[in-house]
N, CA, C and O atoms as a Tripos MOL2 file, in Angstrom:
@<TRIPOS>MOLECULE
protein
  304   303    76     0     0
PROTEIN
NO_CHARGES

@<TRIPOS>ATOM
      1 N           6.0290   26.8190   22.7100 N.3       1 UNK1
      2 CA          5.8210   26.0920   21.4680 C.3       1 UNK1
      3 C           5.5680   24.6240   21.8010 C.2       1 UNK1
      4 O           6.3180   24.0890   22.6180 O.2       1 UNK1
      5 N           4.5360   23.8950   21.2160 N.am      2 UNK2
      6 CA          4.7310   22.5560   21.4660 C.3       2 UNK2
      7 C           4.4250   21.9080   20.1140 C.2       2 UNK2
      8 O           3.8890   22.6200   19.2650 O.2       2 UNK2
      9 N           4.7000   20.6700   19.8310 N.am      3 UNK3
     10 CA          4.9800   19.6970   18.6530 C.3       3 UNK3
     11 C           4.1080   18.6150   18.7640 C.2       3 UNK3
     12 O           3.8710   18.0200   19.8150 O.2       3 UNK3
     13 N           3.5820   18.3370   17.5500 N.am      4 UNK4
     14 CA          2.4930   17.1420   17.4980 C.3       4 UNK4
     15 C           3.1250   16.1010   16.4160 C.2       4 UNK4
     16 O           4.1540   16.6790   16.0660 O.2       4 UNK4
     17 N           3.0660   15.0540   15.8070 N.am      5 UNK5
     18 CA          2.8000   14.2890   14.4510 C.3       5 UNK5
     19 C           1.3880   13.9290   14.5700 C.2       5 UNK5
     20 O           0.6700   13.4670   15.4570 O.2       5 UNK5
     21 N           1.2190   14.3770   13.1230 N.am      6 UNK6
     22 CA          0.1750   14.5780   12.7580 C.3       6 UNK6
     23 C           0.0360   13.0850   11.7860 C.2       6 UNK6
     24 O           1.0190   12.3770   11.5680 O.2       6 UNK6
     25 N          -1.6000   12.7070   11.1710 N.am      7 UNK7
     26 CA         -1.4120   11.7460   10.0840 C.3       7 UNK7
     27 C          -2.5690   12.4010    9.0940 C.2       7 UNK7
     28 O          -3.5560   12.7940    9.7160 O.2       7 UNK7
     29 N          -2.5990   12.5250    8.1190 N.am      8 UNK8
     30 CA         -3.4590   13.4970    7.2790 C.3       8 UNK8
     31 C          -3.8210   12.3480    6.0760 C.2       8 UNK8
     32 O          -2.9620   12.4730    5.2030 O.2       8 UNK8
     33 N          -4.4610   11.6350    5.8390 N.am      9 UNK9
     34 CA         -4.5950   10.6850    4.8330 C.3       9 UNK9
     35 C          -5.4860   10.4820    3.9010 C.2       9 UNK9
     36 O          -5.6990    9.4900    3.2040 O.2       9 UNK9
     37 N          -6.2880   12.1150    3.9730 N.am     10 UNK10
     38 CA         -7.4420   12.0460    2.8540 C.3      10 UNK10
     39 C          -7.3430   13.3460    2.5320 C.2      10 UNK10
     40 O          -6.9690   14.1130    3.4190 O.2      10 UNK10
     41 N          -7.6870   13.9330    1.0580 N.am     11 UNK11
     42 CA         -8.4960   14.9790    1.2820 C.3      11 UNK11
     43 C          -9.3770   15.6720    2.0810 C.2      11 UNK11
     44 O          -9.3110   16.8850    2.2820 O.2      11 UNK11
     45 N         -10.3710   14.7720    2.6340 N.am     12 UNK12
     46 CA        -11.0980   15.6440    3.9710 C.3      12 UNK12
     47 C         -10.3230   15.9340    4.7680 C.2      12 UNK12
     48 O         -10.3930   17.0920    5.1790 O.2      12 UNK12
     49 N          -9.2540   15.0350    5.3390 N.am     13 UNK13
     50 CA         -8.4730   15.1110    6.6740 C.3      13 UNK13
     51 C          -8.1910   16.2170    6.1110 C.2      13 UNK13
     52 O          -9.2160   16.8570    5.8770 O.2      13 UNK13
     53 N          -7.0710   16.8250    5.7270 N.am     14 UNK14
     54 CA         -6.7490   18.2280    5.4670 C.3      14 UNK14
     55 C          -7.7200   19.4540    5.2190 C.2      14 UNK14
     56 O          -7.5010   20.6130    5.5720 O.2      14 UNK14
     57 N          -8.9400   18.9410    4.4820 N.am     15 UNK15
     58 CA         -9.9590   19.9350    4.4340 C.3      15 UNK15
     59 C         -10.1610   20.6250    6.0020 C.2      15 UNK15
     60 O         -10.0440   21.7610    6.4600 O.2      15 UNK15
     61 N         -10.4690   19.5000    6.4640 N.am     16 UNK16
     62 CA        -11.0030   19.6960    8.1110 C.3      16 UNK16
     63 C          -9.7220   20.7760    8.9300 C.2      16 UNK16
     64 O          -9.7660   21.9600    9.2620 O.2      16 UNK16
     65 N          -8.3480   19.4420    9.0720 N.am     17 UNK17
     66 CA         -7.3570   20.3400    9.4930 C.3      17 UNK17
     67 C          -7.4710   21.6890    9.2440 C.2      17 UNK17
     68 O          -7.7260   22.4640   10.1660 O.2      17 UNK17
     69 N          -7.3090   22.0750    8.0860 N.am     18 UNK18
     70 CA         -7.4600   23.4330    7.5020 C.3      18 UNK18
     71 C          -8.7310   24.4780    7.9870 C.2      18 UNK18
     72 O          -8.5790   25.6990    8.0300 O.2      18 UNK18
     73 N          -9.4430   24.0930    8.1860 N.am     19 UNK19
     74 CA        -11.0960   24.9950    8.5460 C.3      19 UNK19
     75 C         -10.9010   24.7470   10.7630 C.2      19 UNK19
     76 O         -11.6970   25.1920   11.5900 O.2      19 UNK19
     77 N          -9.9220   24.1300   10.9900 N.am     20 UNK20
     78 CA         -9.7650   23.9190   12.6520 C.3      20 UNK20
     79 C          -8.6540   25.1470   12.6290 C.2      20 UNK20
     80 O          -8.9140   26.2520   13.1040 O.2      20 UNK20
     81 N          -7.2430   24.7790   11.9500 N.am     21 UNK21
     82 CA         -5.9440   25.7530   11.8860 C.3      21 UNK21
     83 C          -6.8220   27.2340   11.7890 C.2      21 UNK21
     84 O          -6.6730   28.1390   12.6110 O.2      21 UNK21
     85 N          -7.4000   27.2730   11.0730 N.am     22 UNK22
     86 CA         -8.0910   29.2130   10.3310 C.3      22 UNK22
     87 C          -8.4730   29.8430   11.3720 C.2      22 UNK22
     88 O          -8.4880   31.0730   11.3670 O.2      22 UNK22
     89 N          -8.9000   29.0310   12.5950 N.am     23 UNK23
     90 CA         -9.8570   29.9670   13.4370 C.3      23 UNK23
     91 C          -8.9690   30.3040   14.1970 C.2      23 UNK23
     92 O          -9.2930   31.1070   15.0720 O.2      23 UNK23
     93 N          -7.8170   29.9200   14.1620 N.am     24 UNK24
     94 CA         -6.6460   30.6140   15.7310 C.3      24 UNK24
     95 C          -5.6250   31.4100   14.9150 C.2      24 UNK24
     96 O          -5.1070   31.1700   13.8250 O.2      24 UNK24
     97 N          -5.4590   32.6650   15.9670 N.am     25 UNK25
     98 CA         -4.2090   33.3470   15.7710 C.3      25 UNK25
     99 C          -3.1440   32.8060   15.1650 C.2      25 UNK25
    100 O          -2.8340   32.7670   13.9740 O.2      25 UNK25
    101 N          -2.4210   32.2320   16.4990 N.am     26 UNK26
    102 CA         -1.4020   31.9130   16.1840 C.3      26 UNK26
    103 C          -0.8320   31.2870   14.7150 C.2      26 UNK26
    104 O          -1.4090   30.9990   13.6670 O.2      26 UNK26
    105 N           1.0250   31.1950   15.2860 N.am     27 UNK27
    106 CA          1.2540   30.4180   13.7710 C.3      27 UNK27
    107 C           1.8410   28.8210   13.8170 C.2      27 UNK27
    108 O           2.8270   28.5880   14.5160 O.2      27 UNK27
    109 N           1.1800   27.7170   13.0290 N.am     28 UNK28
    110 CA          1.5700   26.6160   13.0480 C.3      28 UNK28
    111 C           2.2760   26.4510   11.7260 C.2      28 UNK28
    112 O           2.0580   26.9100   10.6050 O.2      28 UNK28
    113 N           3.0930   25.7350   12.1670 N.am     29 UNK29
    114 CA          4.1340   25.0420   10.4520 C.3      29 UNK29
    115 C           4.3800   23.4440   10.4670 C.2      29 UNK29
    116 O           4.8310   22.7130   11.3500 O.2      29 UNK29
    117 N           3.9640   23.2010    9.2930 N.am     30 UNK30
    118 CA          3.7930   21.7450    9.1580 C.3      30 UNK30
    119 C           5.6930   21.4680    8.5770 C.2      30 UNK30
    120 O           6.3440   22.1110    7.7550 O.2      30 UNK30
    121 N           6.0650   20.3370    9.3710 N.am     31 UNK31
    122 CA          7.3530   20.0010    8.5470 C.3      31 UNK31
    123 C           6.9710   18.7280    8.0480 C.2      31 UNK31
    124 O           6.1630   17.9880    8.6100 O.2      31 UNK31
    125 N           7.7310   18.4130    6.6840 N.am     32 UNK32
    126 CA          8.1600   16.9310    6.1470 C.3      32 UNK32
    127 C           9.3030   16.5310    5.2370 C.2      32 UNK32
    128 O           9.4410   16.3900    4.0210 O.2      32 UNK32
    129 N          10.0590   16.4040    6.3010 N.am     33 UNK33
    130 CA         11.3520   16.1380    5.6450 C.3      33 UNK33
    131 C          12.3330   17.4720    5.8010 C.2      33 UNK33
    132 O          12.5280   18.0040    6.8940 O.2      33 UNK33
    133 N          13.1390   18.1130    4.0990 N.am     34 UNK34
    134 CA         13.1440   19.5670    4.6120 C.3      34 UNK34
    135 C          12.3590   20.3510    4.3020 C.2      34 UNK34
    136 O          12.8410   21.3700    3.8070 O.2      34 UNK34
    137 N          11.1880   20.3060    4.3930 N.am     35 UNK35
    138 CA          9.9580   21.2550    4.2240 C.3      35 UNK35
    139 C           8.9820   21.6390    5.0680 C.2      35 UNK35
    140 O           8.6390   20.7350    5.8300 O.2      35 UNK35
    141 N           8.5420   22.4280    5.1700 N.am     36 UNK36
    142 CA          8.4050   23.8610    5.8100 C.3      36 UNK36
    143 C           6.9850   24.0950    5.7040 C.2      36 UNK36
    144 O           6.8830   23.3160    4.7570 O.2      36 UNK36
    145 N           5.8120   24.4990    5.8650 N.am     37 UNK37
    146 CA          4.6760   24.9580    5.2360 C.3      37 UNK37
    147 C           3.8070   25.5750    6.3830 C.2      37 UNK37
    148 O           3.9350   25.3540    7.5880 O.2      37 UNK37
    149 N           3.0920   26.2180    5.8970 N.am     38 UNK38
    150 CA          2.2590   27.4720    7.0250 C.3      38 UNK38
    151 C           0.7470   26.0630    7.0630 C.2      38 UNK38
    152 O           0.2120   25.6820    6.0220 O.2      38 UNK38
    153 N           0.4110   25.6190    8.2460 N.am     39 UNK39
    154 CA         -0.8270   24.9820    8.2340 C.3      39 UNK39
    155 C          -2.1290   25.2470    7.9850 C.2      39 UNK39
    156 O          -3.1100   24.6100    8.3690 O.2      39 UNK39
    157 N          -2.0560   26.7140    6.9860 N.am     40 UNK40
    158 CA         -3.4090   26.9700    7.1160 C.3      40 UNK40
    159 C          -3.4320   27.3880    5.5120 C.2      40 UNK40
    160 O          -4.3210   28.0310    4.9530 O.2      40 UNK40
    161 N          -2.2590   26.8700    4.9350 N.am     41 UNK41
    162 CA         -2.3430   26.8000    3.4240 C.3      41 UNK41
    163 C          -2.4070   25.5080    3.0750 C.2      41 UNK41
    164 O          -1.5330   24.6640    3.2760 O.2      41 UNK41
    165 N          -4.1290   25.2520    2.2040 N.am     42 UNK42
    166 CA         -4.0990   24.0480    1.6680 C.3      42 UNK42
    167 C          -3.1970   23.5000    0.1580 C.2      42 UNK42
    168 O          -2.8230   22.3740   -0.1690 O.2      42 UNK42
    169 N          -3.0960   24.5200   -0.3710 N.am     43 UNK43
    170 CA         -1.7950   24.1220   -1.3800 C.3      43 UNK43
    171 C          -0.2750   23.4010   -0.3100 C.2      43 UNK43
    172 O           0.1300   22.2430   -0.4200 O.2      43 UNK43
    173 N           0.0170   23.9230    0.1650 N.am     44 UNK44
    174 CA          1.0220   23.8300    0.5430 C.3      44 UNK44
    175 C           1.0070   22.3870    1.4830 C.2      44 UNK44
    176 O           1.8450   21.4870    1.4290 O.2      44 UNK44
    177 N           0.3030   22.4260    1.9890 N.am     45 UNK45
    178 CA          0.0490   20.8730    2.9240 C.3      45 UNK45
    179 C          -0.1880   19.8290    1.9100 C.2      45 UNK45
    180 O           0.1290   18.6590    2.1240 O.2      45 UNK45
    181 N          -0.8620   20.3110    0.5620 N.am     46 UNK46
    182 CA         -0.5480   19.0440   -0.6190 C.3      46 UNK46
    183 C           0.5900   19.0150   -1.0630 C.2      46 UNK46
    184 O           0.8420   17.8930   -1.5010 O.2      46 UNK46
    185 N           1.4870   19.7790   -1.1730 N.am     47 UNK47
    186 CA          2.9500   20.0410   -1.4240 C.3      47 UNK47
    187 C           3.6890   18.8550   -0.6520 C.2      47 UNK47
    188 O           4.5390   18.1770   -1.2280 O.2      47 UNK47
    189 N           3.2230   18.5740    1.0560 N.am     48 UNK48
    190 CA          3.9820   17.3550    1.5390 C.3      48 UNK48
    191 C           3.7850   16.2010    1.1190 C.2      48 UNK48
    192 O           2.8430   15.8630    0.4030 O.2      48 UNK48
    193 N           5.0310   15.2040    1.7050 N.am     49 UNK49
    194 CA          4.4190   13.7350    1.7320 C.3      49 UNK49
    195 C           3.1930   13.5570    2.7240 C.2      49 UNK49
    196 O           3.2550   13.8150    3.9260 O.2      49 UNK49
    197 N           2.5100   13.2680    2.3210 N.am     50 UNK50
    198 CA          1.2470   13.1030    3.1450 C.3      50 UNK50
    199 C           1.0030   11.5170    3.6620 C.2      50 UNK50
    200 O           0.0010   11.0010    4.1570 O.2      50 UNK50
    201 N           2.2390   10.9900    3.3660 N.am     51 UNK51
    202 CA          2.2740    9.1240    3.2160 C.3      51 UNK51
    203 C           2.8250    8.9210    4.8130 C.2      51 UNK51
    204 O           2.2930    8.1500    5.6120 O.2      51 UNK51
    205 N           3.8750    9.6820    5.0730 N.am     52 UNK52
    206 CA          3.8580    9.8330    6.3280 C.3      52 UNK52
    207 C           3.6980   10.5770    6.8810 C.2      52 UNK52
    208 O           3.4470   11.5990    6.2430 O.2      52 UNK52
    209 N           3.6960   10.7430    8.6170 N.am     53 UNK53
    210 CA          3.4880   11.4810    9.7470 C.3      53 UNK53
    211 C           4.1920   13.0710    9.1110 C.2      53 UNK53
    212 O           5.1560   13.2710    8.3720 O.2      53 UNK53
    213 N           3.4660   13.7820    9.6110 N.am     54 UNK54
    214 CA          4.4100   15.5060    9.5650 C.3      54 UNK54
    215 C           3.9920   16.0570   11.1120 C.2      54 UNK54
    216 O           3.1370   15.8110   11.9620 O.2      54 UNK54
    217 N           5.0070   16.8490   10.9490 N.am     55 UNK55
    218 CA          5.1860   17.3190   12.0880 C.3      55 UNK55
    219 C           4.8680   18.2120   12.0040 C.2      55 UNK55
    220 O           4.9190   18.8440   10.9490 O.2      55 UNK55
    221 N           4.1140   18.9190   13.7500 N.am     56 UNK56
    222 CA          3.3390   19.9870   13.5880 C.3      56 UNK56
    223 C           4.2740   20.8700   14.6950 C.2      56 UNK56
    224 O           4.7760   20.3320   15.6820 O.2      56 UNK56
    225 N           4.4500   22.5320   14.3260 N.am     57 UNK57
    226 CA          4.8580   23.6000   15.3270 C.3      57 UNK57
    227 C           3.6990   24.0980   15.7100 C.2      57 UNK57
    228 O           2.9130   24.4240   14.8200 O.2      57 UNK57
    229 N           3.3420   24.2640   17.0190 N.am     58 UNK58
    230 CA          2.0700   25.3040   17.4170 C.3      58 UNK58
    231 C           2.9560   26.4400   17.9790 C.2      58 UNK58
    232 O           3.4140   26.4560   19.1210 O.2      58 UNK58
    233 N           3.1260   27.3160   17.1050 N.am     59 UNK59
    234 CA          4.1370   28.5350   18.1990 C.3      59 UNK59
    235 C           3.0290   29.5320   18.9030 C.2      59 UNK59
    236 O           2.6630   30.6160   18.4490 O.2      59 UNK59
    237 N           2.5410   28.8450   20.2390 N.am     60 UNK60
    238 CA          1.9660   29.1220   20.8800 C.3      60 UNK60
    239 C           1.7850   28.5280   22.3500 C.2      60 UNK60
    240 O           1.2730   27.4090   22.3150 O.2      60 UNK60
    241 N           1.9980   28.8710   23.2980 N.am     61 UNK61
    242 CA          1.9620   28.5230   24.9210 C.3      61 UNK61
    243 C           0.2920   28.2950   25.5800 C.2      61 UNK61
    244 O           0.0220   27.6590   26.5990 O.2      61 UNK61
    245 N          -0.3310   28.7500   25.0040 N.am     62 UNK62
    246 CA         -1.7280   28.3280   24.9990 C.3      62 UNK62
    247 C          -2.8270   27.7090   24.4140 C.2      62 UNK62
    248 O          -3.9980   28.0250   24.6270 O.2      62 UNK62
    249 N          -2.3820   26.6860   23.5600 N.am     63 UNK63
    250 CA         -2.8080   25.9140   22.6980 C.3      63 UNK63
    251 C          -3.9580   24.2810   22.8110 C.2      63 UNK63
    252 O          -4.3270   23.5000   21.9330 O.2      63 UNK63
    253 N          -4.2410   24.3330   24.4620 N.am     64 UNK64
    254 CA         -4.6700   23.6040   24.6600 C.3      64 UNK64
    255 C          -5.9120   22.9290   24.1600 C.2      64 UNK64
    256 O          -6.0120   21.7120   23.9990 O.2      64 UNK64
    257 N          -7.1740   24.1180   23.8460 N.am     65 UNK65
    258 CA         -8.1590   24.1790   23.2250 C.3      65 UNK65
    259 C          -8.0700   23.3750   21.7140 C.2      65 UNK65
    260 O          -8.8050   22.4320   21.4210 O.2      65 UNK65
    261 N          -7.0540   23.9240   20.8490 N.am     66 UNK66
    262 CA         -6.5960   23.5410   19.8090 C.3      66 UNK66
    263 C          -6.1840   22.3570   19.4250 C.2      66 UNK66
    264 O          -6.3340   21.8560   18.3110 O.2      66 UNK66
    265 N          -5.4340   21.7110   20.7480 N.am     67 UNK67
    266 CA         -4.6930   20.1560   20.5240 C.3      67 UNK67
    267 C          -6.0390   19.1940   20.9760 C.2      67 UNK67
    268 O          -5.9480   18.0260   20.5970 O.2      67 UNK67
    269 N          -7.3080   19.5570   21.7630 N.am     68 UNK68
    270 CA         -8.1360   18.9700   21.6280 C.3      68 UNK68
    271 C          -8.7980   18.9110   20.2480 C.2      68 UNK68
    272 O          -9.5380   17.9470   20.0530 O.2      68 UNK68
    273 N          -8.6370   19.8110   19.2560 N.am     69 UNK69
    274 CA         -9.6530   20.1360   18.3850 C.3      69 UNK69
    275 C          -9.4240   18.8680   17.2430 C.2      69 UNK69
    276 O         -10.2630   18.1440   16.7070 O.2      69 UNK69
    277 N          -7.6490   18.9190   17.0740 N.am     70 UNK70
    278 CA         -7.0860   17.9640   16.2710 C.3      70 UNK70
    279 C          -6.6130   16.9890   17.0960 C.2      70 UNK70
    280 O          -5.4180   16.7580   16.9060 O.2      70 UNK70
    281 N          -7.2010   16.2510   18.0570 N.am     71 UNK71
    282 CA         -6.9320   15.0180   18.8350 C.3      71 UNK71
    283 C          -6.7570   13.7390   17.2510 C.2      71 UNK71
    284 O          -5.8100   13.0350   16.9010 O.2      71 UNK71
    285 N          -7.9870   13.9130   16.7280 N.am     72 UNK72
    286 CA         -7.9260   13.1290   15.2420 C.3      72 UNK72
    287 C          -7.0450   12.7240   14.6800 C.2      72 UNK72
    288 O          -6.8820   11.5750   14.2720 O.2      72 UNK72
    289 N          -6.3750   13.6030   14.5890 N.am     73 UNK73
    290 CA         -4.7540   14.2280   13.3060 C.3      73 UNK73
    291 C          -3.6120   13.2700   14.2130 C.2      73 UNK73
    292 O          -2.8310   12.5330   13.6110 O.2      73 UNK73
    293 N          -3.6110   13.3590   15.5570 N.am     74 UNK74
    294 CA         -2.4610   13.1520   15.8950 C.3      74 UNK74
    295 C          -1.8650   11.7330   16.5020 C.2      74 UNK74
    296 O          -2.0660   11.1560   17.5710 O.2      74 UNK74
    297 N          -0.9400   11.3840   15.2090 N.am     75 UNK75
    298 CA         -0.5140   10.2280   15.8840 C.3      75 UNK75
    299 C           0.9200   10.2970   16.6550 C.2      75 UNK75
    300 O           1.6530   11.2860   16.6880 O.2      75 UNK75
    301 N           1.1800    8.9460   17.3130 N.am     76 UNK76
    302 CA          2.5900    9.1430   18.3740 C.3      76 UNK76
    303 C           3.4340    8.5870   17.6220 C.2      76 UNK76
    304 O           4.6090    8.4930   17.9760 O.2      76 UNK76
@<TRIPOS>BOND
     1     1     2 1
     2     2     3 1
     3     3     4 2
     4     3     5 am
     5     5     6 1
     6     6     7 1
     7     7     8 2
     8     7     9 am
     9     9    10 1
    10    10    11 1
    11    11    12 2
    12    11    13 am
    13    13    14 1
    14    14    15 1
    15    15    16 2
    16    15    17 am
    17    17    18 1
    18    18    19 1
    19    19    20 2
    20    19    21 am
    21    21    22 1
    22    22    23 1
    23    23    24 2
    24    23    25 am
    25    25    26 1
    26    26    27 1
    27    27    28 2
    28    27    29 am
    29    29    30 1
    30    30    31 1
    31    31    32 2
    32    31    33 am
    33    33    34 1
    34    34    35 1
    35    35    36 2
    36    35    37 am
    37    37    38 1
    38    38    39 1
    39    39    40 2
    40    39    41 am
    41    41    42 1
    42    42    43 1
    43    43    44 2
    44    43    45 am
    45    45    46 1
    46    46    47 1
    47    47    48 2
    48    47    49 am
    49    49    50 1
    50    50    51 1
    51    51    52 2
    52    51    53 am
    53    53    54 1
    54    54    55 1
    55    55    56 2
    56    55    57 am
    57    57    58 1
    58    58    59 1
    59    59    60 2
    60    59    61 am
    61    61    62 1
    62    62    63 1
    63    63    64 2
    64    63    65 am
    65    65    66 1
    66    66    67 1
    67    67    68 2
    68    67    69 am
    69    69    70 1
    70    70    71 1
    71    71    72 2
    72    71    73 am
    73    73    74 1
    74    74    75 1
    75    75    76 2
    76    75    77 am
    77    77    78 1
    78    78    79 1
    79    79    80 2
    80    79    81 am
    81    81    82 1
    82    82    83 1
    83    83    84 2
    84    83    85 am
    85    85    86 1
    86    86    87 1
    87    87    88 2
    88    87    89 am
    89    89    90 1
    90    90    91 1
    91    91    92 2
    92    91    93 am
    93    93    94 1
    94    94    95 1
    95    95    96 2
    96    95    97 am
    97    97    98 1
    98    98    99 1
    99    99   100 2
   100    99   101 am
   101   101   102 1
   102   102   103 1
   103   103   104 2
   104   103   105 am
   105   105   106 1
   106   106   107 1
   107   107   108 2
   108   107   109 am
   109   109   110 1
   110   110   111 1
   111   111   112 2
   112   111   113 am
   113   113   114 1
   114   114   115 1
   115   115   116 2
   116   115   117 am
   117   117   118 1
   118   118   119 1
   119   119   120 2
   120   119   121 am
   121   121   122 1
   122   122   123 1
   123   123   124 2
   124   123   125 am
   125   125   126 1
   126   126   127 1
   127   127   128 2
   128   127   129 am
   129   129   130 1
   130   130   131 1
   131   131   132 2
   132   131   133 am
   133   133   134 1
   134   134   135 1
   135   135   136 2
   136   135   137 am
   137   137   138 1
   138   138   139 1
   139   139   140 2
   140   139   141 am
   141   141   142 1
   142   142   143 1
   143   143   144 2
   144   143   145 am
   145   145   146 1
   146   146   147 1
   147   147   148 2
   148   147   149 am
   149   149   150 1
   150   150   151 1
   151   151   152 2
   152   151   153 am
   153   153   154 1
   154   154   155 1
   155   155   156 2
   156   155   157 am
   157   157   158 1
   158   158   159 1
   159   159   160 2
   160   159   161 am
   161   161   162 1
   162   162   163 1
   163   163   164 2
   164   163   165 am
   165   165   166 1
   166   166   167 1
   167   167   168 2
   168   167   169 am
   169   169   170 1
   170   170   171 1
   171   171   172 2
   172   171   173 am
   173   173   174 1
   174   174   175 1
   175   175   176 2
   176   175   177 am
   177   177   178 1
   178   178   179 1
   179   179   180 2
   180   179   181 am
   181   181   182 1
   182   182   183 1
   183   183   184 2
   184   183   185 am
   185   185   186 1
   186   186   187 1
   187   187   188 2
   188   187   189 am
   189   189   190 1
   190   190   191 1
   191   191   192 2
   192   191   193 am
   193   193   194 1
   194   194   195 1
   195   195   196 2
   196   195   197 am
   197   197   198 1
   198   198   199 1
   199   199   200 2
   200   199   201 am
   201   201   202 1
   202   202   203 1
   203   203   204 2
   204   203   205 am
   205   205   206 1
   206   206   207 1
   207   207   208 2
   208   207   209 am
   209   209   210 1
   210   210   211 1
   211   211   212 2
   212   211   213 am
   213   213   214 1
   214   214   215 1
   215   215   216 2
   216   215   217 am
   217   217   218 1
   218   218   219 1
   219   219   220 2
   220   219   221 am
   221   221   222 1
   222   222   223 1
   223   223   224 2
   224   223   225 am
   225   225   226 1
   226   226   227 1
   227   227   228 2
   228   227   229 am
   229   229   230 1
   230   230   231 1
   231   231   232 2
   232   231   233 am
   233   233   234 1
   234   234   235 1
   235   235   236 2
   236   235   237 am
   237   237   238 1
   238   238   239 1
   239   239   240 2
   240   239   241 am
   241   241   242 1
   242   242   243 1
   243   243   244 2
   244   243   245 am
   245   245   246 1
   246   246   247 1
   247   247   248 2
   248   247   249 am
   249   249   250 1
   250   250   251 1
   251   251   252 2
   252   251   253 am
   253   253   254 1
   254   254   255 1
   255   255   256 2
   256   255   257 am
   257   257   258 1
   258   258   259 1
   259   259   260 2
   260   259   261 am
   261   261   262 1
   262   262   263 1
   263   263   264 2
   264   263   265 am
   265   265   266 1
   266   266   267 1
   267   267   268 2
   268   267   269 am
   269   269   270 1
   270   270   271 1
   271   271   272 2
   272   271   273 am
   273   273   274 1
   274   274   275 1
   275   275   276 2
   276   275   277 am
   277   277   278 1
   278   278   279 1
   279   279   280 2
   280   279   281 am
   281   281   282 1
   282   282   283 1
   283   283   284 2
   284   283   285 am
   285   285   286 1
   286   286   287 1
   287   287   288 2
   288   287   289 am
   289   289   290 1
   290   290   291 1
   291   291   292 2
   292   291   293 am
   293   293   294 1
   294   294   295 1
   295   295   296 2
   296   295   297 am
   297   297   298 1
   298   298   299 1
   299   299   300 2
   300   299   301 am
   301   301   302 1
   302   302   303 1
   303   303   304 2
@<TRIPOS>SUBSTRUCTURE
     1 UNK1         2 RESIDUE 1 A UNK
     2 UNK2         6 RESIDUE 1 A UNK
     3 UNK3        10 RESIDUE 1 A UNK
     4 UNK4        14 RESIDUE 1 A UNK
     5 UNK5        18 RESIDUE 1 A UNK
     6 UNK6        22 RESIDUE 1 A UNK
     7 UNK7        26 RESIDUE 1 A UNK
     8 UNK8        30 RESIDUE 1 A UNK
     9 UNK9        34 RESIDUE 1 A UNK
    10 UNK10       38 RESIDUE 1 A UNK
    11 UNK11       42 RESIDUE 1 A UNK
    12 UNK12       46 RESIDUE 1 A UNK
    13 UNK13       50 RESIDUE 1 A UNK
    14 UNK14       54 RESIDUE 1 A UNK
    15 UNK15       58 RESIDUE 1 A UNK
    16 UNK16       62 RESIDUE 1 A UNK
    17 UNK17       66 RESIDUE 1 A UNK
    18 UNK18       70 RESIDUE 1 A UNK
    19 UNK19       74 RESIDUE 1 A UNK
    20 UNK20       78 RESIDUE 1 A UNK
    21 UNK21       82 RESIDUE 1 A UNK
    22 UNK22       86 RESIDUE 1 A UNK
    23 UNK23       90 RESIDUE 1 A UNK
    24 UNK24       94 RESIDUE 1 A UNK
    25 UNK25       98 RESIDUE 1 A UNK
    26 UNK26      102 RESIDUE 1 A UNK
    27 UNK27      106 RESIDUE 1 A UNK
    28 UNK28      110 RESIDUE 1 A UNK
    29 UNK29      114 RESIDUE 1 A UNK
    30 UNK30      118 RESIDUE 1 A UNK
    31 UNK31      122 RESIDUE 1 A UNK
    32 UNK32      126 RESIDUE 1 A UNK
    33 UNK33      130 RESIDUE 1 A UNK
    34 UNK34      134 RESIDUE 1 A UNK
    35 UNK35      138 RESIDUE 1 A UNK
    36 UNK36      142 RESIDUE 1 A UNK
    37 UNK37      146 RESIDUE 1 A UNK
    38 UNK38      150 RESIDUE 1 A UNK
    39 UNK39      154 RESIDUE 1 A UNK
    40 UNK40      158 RESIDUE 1 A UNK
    41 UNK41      162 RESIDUE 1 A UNK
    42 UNK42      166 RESIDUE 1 A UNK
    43 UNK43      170 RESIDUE 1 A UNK
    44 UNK44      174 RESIDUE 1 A UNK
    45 UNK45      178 RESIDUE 1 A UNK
    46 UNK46      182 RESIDUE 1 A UNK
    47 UNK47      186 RESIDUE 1 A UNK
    48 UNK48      190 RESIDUE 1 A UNK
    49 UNK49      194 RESIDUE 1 A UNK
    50 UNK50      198 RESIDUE 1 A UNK
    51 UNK51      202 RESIDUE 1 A UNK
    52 UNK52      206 RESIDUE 1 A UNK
    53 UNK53      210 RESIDUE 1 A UNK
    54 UNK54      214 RESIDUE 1 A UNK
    55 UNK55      218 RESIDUE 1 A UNK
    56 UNK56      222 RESIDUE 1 A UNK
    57 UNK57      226 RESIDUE 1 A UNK
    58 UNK58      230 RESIDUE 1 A UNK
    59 UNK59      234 RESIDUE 1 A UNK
    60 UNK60      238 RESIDUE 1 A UNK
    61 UNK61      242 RESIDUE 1 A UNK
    62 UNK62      246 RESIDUE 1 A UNK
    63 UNK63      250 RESIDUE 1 A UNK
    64 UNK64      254 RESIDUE 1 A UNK
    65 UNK65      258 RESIDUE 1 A UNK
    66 UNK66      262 RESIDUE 1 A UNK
    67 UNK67      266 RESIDUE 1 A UNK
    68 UNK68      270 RESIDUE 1 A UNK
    69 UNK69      274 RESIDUE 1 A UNK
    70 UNK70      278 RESIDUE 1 A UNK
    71 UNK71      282 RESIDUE 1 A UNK
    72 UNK72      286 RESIDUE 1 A UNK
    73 UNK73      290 RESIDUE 1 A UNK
    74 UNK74      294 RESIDUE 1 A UNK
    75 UNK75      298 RESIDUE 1 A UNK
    76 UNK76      302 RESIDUE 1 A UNK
């Protein structure tokens, strides 16, 4: 599993996120705060604070391809 913060600050940003998350197996979960959300539901990623950073789960060991894809998204 590895962990990103993410910064999502538009509608597109999430559009995009969302159409990158769809094409992989695996499962990612966005946290913010105590909340929880599957990254490849766009309801639900509007559900967060989107004002700050969320945190990303990639529950996946091979994810490398992927963390290039959202280099964008991710701040430190």
């Amino acid at each position: 599993m590895k962990t990103f913060n993410l910064s999502l600050n538009c509608i597109n940003d999430v559009k995009d996120f969302v159409n990158i998350v769809s094409k992989y197996d695996f499962e990612i979960d966005l946290t913010s705060g105590r909340y929880v959300v599957d990254a490849k539901s766009i309801m639900g990623i509007f559900s967060l604070d989107l004002s700050k950073p969320i945190k990303a789960e990639v529950h996946s060991d091979d994810c490398d391809k992927f963390e290039g894809e959202i280099k964008k998204f991710i701040v430190d």
